[in-house]
KOLFI-189986 format. One record per residue: residue number from 1; residue in three letters; z, x, y of N, C-alpha, C in turn. Coordinates in steps of 0.001 Angstrom, whole numbers. Atoms other than C-alpha are relative to their C-alpha. Layout:
// residues N
PT    n  res      n_z      n_x      n_y     ca_z     ca_x     ca_y      c_z      c_x      c_y
PT  NUM  ALA        Z        X        Y        Z        X        Y        Z        X        Y
...
This chain:
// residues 244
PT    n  res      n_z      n_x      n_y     ca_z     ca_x     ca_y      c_z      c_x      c_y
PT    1  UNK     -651    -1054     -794   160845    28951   -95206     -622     1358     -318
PT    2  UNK      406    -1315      617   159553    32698   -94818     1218      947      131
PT    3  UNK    -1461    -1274      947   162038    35184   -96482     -542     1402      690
PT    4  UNK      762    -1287      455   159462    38082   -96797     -198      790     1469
PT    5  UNK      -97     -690    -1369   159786    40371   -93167    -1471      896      -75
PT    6  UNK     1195     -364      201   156286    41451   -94832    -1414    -1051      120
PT    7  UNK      959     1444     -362   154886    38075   -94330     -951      131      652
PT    8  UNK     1183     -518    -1185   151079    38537   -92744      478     -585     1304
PT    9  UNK      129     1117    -1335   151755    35792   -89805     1850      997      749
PT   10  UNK    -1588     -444      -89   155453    37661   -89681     -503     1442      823
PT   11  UNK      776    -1038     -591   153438    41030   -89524     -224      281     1395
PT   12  UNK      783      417    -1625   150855    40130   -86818     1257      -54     1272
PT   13  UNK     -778      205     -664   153420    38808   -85140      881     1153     1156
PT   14  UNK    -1057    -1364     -621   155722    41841   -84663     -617      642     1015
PT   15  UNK      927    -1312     -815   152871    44284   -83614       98     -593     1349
PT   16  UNK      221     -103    -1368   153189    42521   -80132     1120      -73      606
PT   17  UNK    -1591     -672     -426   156470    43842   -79844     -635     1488     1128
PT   18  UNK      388     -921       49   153624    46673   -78721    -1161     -129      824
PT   19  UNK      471     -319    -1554   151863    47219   -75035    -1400     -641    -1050
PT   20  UNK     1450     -450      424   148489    48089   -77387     -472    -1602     -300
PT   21  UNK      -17     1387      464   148745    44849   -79465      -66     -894      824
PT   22  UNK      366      989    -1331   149058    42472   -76690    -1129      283      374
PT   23  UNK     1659       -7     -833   145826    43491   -75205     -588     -604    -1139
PT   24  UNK      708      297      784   144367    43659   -78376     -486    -1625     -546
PT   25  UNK     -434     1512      131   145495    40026   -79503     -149    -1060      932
PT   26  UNK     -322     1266     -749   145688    38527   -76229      926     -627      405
PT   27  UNK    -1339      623      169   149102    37602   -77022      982      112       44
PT   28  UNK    -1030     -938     -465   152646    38015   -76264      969     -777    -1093
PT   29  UNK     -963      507     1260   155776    37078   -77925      953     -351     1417
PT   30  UNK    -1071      217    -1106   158123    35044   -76018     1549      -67     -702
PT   31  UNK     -872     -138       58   161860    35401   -77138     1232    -1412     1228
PT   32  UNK    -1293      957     -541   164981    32514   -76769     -833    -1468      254
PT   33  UNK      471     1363      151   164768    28773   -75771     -333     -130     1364
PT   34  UNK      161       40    -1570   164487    29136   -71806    -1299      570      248
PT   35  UNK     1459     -167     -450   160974    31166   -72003     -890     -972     -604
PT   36  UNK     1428     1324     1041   159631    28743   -74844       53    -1404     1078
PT   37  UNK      -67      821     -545   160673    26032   -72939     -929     -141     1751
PT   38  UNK      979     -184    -1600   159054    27511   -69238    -1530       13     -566
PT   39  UNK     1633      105      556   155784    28265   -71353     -129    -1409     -467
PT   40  UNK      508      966      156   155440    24948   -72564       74    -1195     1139
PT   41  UNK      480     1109    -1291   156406    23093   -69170    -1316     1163      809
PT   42  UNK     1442     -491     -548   153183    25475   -67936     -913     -154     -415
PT   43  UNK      540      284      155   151294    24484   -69770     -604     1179     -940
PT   44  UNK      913    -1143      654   150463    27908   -71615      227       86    -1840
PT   45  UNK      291     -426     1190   148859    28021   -74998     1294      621    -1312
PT   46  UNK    -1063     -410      786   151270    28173   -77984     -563      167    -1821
PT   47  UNK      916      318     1620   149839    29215   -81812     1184      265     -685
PT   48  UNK    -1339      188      944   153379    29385   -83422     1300      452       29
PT   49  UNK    -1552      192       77   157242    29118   -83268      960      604    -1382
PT   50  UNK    -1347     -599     1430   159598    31035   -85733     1379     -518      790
PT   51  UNK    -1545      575     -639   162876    29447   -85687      911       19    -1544
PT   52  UNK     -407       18     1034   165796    29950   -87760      657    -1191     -573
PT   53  UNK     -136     1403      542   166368    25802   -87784     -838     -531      598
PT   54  UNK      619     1337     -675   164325    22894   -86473     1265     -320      652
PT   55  UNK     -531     1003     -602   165725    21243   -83686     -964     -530     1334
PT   56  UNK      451      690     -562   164630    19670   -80295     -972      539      640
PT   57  UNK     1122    -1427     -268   162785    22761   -78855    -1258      153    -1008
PT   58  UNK     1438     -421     1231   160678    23420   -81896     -384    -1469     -810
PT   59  UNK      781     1498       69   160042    19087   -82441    -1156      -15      813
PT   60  UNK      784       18    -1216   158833    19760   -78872    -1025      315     -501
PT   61  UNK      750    -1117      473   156411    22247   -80078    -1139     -574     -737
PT   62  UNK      717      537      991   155550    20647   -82841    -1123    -1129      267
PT   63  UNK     1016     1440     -273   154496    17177   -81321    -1410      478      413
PT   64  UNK     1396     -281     -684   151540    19125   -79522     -393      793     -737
PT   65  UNK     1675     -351      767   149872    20422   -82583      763     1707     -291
PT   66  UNK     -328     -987       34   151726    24084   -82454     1017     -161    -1933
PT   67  UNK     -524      204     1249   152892    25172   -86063     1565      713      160
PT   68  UNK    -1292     -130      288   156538    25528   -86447      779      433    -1216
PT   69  UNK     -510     -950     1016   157836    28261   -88886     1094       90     -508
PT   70  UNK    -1310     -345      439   161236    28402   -90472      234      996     -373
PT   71  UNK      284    -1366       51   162405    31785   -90880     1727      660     -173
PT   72  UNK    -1308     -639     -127   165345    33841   -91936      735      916      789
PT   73  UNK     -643     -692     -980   167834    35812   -90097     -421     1815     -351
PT   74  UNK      295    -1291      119   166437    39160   -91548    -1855       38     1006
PT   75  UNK     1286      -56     -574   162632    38094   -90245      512      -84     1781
PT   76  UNK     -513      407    -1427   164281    36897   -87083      -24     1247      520
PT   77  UNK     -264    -1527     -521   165431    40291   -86366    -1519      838     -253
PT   78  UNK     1531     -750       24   161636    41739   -87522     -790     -719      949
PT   79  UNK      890      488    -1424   160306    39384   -84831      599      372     1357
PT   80  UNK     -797     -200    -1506   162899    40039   -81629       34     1286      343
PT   81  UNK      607    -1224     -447   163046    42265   -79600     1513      294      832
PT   82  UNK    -1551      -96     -781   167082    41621   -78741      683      552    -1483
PT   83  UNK    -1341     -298     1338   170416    43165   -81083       56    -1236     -780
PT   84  UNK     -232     1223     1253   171226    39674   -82414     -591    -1370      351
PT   85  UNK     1138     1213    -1017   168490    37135   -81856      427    -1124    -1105
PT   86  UNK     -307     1660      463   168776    33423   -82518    -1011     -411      318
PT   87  UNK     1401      804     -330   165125    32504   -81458      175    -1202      909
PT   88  UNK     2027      259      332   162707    30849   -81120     -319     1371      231
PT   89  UNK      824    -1011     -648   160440    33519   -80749    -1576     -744     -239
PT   90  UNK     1122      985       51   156965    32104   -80066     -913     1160      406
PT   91  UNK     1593     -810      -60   153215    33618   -80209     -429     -798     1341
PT   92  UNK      418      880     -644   151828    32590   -76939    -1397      990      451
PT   93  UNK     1239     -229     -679   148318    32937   -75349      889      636     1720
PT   94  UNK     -472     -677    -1488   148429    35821   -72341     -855     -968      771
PT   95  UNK      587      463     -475   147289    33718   -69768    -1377      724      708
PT   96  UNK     1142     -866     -152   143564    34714   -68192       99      619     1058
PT   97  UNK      347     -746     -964   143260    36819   -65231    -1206       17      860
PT   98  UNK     1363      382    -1114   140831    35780   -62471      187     1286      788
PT   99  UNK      -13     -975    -1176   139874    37376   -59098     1528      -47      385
PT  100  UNK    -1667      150    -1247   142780    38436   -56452     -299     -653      560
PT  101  UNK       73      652     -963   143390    36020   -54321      765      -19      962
PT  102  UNK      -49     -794    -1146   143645    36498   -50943     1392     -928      247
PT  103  UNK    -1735      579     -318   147613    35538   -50372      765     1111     -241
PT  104  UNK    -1056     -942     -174   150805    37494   -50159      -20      531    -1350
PT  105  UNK     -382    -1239      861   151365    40156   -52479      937      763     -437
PT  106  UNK    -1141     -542      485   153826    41890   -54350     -305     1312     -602
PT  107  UNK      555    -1736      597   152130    45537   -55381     1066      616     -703
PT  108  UNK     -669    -1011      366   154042    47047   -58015     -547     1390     -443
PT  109  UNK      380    -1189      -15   153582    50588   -57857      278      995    -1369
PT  110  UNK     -740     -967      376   154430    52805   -60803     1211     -422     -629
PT  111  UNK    -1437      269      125   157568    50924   -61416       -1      -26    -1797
PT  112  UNK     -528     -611     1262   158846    51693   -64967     1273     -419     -805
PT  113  UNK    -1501      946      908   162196    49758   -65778     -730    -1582      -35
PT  114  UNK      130     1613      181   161587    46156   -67117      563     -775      579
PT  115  UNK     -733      619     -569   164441    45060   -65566     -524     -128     1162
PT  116  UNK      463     -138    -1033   163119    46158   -62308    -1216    -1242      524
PT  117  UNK     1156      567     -147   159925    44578   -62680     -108    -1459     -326
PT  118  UNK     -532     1134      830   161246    41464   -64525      518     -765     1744
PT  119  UNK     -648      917    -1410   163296    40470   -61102    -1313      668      954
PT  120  UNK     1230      744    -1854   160102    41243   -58229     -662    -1069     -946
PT  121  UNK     1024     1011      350   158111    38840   -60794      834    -1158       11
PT  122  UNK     -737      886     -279   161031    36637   -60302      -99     -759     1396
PT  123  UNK      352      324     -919   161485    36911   -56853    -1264      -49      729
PT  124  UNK     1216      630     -444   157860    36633   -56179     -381    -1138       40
PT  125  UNK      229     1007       76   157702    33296   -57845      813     -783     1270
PT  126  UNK     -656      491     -950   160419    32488   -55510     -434     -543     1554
PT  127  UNK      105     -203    -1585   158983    33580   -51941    -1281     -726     -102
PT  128  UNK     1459      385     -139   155427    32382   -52843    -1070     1364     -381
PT  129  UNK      837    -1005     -114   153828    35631   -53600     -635     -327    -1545
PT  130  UNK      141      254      986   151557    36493   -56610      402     1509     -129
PT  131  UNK     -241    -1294      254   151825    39885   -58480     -655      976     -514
PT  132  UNK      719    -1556      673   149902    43422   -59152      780      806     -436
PT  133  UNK     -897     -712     1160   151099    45594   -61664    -1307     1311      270
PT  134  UNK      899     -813      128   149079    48871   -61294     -307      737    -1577
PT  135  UNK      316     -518     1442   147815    50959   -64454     1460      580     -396
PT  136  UNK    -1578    -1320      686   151269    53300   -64537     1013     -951     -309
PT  137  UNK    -1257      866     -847   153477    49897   -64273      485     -377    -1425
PT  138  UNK     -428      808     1611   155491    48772   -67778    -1023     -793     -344
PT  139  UNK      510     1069      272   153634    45967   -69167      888    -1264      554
PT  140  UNK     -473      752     -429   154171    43039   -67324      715    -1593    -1162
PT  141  UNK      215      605      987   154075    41054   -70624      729      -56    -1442
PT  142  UNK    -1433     -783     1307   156646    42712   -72527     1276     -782      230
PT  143  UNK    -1168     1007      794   159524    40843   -74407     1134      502     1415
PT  144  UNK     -976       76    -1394   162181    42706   -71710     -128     -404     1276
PT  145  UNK      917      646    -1392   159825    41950   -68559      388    -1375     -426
PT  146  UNK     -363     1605     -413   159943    38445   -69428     1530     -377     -139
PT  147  UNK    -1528      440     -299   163614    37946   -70128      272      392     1150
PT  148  UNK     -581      312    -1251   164052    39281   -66870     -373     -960      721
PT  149  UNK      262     1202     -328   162134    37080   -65394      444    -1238      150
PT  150  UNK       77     1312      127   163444    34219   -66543     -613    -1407     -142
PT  151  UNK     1031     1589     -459   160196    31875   -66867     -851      416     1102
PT  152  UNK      812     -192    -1059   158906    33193   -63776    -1222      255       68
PT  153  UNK     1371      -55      545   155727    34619   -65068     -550     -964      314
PT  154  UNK      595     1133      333   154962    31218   -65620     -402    -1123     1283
PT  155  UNK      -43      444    -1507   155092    30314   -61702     -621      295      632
PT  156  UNK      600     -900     -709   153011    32600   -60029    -1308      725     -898
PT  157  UNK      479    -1081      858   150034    34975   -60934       85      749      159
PT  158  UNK     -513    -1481      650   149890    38158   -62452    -1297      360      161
PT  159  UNK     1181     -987      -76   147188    40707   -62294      891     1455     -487
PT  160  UNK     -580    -1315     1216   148137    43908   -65055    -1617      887      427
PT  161  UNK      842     -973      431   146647    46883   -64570    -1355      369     1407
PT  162  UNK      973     -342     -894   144773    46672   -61063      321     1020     1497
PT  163  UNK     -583    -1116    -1243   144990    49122   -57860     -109     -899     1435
PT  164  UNK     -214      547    -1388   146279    48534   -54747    -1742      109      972
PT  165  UNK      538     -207     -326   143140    49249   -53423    -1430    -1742       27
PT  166  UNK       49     1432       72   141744    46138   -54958       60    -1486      426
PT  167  UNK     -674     1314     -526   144172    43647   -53255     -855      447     1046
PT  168  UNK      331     -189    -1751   143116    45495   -49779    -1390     -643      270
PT  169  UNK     1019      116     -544   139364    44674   -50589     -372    -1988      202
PT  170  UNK     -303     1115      242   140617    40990   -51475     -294     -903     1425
PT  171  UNK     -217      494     -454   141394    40549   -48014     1827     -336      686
PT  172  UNK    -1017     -160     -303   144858    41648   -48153      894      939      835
PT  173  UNK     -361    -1820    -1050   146716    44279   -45341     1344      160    -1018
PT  174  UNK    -1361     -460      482   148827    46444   -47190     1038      328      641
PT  175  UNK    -1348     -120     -466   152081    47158   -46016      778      739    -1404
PT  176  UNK    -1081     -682     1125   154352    50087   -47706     1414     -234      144
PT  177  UNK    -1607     -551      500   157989    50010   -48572     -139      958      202
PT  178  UNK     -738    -1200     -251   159861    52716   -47078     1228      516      341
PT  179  UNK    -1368      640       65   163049    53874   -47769      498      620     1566
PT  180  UNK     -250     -367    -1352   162796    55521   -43803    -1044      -98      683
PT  181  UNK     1443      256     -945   160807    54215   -40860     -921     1003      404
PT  182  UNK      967    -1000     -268   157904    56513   -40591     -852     -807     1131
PT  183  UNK      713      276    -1301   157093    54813   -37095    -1536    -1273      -88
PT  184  UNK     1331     1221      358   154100    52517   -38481      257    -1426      589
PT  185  UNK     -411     1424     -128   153560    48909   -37350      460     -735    -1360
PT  186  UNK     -609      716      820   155484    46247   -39257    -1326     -885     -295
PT  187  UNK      841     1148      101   153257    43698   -40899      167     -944      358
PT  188  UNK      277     1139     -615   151951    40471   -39737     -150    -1275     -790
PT  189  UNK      590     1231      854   152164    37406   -41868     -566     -904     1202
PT  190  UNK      440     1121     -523   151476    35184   -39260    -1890      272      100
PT  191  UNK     1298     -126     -131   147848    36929   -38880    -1093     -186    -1087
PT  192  UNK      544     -144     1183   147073    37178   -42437     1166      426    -1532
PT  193  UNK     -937     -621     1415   148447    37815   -46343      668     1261      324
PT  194  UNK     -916    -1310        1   150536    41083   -46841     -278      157    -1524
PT  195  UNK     -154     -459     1524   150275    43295   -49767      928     1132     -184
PT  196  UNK    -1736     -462       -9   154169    44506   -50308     -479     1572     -827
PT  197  UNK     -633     -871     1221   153835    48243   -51992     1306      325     -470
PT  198  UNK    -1215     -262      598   156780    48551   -53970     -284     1144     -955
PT  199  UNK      550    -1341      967   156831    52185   -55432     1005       60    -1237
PT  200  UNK    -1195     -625      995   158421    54014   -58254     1169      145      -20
PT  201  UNK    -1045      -17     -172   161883    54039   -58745      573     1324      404
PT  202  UNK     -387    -1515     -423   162272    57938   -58814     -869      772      589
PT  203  UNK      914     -574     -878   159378    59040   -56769     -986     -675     1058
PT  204  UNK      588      739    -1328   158388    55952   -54173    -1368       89     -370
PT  205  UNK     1603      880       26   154986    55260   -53433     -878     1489      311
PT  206  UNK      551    -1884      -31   152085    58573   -53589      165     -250     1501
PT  207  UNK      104     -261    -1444   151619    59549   -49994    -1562     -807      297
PT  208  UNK     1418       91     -668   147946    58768   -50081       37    -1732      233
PT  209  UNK      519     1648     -666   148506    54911   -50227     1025     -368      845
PT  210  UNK     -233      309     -876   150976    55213   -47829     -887      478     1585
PT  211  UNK     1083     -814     -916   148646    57189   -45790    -1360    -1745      465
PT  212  UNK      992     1638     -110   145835    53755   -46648     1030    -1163      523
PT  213  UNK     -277     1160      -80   148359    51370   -46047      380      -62     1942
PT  214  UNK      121     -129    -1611   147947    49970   -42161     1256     -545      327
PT  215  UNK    -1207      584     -528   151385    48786   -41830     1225      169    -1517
PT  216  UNK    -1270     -223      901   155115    49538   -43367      988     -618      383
PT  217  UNK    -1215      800     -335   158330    48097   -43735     1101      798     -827
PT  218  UNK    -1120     -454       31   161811    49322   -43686     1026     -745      102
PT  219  UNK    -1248      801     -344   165045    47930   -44566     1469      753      310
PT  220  UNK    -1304     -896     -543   167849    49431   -42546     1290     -201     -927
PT  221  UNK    -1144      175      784   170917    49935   -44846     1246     1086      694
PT  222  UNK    -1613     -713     -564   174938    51625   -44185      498      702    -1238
PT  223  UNK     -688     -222      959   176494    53779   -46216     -362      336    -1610
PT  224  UNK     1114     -293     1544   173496    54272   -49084    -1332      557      366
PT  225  UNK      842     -357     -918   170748    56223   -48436    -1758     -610     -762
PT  226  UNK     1317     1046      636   167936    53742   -50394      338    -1259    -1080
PT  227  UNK     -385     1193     1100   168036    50261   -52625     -993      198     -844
PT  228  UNK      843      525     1466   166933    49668   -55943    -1417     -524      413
PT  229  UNK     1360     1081     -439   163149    48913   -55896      -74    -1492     -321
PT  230  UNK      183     1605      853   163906    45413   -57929      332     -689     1953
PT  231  UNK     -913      466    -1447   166615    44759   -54072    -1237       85      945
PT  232  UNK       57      -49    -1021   164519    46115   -52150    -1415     -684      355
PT  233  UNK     1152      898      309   161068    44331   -53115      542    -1335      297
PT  234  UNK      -41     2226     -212   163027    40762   -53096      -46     -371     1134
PT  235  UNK     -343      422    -1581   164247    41316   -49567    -1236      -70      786
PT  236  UNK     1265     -275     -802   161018    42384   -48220     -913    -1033     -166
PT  237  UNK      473     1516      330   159359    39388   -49757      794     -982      628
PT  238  UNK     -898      773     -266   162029    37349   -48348     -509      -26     1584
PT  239  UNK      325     -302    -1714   161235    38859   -44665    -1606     -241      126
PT  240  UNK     1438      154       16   157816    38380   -45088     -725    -1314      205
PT  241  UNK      328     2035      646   157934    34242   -46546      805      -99     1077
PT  242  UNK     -980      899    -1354   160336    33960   -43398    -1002      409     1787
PT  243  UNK      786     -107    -1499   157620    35365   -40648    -1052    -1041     -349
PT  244  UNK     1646      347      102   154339    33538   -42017      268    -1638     1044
């Protein structure tokens, strides 16, 4: 069992509690038994399990070669990234990052709450889309991002850190979110992919890529004068996987 919350492998570990670290490493930290469990039905890379018992989760683990740590409730807490964690928390390989590929899109813009960003990478897996994260966007990879999620990550791909500009040369027509029809055509799934911008929560999408983007979408609401970007990204994905 490791005691010592100074432990090197304990260490390492932590630092990717930390945007920088993850790049650096490669690696993320997954938190609870529902992400360990989605990463290993995906098939994604696992180099070790802290748990504060053995049981059927961390046998799992084990059978395929992954080392399985025992660990006290003070390290527990130096690995999580929740108030009162019960693990697993697991080291996993970030998966790799290819080209874009030319399919529906989910552009997050800017967006800045985990939570936020945690449910479109949800409902993306859902509708069929994959997902862009631009440079300003949380880390898609981060311990709160994936609990929102739920596993989802693990459904769909991800692309961290690239510009809308990117998807467009992919092969994708952008289409902005807007929280008022500025007269533009609606997009076309039936003609081709869509690439959803979903902007910032407190300052929407810049002007200039609504300015680039050849088509927008608006969701008429009563009584509120805009939705949550997490709402208003699912729906629009939703209207989108229901024209193609």
């Amino acid at each position: 069992m490791i005691e010592s919350t100074r432990n090197p492998r304990v260490v390492a570990a932590a630092r990717l509690n930390k945007a920088k670290a993850r790049r650096d490493a490669g690696r993320m930290l997954l938190e609870g038994p529902n992400l360990l469990n989605a990463a290993l039905d995906a098939g994604i890379e696992i180099d070790a399990v802290f748990t504060l018992a053995e049981d059927a989760l961390s046998e799992r683990a084990s059978s395929i070669g992954v080392d399985v740590l025992t660990v006290t409730e003070a390290v527990m807490k130096r690995l999580a990234d929740t108030e009162s964690p019960r693990g697993p928390v697991a080291v996993a390989v970030l998966p790799s990052q290819g080209n874009i590929a030319t399919r529906d899109t989910v552009i997050l813009v800017a967006i800045r709450d985990p939570g936020n960003a945690g449910t479109l990478v949800r409902s993306a897996a859902a509708f069929g889309f994959q997902v862009v994260a631009t440079p300003e966007c949380v880390d898609l990879w981060s311990p709160k991002v994936l609990r929102s999620a739920a596993g989802a990550h693990f459904s769909t791909d991800l692309y961290v850190g690239v510009n809308p500009e990117d998807v467009a040369a992919a092969g994708v027509t952008l289409a902005a979110l807007l929280p008022h029809d500025d007269g533009g055509p609606d997009p076309d799934p039936s003609v081709g992919p869509v690439g959803l911008l979903v902007g910032n929560e407190a300052h929407g999408l810049p002007a200039r890529l609504i300015q680039q983007a050849p088509a927008s979408l608006t969701i008429p609401t009563e009584n509120v004068e805009s939705l949550n970007a997490a709402v208003a990204g699912s729906i629009a994905m939703f209207a989108v996987a229901q024209g193609r």
